[in-house]
C-alpha positions as CSV (number, residue, x, y, z in Angstrom):
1,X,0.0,0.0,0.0
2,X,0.8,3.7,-0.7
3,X,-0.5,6.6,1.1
4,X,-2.6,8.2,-1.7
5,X,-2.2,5.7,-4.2
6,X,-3.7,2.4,-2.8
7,X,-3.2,-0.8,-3.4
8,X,-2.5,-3.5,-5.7
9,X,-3.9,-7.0,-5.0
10,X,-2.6,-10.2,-7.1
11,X,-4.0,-13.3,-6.8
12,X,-2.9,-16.6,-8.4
13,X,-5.0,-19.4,-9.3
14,X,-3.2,-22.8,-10.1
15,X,-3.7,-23.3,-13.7
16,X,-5.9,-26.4,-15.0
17,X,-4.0,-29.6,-15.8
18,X,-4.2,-31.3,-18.6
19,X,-4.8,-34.9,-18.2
20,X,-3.2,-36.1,-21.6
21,X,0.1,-33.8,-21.4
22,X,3.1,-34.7,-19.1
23,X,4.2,-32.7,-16.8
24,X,7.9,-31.1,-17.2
25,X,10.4,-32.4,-14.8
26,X,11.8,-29.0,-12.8
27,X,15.4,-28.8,-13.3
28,X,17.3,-29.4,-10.0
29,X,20.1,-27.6,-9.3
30,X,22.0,-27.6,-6.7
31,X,21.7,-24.4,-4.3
32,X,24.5,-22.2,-4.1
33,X,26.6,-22.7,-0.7
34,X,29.6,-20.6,0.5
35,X,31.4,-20.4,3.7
36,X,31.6,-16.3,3.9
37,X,30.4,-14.7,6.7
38,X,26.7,-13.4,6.9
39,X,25.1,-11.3,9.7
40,X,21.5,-11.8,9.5
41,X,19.0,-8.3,11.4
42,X,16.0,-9.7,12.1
43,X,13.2,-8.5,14.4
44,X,10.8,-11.6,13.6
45,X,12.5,-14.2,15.8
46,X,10.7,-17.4,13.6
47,X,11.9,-15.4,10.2
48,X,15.4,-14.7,11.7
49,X,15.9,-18.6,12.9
50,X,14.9,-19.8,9.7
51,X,17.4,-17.8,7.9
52,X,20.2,-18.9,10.6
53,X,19.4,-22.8,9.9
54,X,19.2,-22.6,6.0
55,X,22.1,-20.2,5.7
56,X,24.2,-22.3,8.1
57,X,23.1,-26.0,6.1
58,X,24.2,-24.5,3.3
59,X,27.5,-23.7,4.7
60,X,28.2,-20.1,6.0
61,X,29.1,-18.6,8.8
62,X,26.1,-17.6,10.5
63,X,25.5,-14.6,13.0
64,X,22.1,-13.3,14.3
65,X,20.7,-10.1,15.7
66,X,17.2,-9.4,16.6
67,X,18.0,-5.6,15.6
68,X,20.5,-2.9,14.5
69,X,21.9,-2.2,18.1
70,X,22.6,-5.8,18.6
71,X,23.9,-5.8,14.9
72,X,26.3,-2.8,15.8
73,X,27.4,-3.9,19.1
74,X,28.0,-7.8,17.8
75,X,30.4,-6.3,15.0
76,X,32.1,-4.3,17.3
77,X,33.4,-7.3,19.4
78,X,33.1,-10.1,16.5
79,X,34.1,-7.9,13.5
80,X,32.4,-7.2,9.9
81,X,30.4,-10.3,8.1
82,X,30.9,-10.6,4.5
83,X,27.5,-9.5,3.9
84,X,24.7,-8.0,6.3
85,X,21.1,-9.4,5.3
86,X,18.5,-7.1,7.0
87,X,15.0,-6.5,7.1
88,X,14.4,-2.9,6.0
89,X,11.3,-1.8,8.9
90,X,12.9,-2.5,12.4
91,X,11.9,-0.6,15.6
92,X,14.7,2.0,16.5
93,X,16.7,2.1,13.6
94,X,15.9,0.7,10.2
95,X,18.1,-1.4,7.7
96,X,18.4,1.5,5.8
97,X,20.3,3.5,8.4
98,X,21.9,-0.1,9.5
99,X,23.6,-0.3,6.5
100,X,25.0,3.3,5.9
101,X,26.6,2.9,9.4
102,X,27.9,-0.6,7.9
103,X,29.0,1.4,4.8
104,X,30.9,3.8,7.1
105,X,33.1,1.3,9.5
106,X,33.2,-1.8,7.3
107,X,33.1,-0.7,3.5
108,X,33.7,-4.3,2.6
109,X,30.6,-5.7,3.7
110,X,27.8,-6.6,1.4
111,X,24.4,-5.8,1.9
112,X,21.4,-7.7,1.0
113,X,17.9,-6.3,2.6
114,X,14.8,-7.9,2.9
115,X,11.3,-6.6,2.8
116,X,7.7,-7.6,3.1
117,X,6.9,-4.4,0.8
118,X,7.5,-5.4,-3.3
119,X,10.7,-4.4,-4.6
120,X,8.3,-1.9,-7.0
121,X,6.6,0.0,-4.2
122,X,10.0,0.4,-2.2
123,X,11.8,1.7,-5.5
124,X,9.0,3.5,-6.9
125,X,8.8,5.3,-3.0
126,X,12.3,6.6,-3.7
127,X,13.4,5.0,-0.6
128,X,16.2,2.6,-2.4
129,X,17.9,3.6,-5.6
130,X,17.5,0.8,-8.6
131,X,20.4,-1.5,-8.3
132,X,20.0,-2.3,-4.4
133,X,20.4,-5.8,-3.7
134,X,16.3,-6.4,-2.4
135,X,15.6,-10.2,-1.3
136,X,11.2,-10.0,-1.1
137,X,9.7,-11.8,1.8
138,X,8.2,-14.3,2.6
139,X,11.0,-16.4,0.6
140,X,11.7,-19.7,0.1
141,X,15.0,-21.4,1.4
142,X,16.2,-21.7,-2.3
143,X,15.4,-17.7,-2.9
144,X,17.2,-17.1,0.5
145,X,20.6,-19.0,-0.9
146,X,20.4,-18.0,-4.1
147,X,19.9,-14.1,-3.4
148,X,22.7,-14.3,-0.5
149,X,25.1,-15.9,-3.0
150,X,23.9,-13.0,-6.0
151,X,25.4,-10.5,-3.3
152,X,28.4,-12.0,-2.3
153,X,29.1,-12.6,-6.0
154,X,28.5,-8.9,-7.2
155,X,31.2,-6.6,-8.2
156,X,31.0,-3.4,-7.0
């Protein structure tokens, strides 16, 4: 929703099946792993777990904070992650303002935000230039991996 502009509502229907035509086999890859660092901000304790346990079976080095002052005061005595994941709308301070303080101590580090909002209404909003690294939630574990690994991967 947007203040003054409303709401758009999608629904999708399951398409009917056609009894004489095979179904295609989905092609399975494997999902991306890595062993880099990730600090994942989370104030949604169920959300933030299950991006610990995925992240974590898939190989990385997995830290966790419920929000940025936790985030802040974990990298002070841990260090910078490879990449910060973080929800954009926390209490306090939001991942916006989480990551330009990331930005200004640890240059290095990746960021990768979530959002329950579409990645239209957040760019459209003017709140996040085009280009920002935007992971839409809910997600499934295979989005989650292969998003995280899109961000570590990315030149800057």
């Amino acid at each position: 929703s947007a203040v003054g502009k409303g709401t758009t509502v999608r629904v999708y229907l399951p398409g009917a099946a056609q009894a004489d035509a095979p179904s295609p086999k989905p092609e399975r890859r494997p999902a991306p792993r890595g062993s880099e660092s990730i600090l994942v901000v989370e104030d949604e304790g169920a959300l933030r777990e299950l991006a610990v346990r995925v992240l974590g079976a898939a190989g990385y080095d997995v830290r966790a904070a419920a929000d940025a002052d936790d985030a802040l005061a974990l990298v002070a005595r841990e260090g910078a992650p490879a990449l910060l994941l973080t929800d954009v709308v926390m209490p306090r301070m939001d991942g916006r303002e989480l990551a330009r303080r990331f930005r200004e101590t640890a240059p290095a580090t990746k960021v990768l935000f979530m959002s329950g909002y579409t990645d239209d209404a957040l760019l459209r909003s003017g709140e996040f230039p085009p280009g920002v690294a935007l992971l839409p939630k809910p997600f499934a574990p295979a989005a989650l991996l292969e998003a995280v690994r899109r961000a570590l991967d990315a030149v800057r």
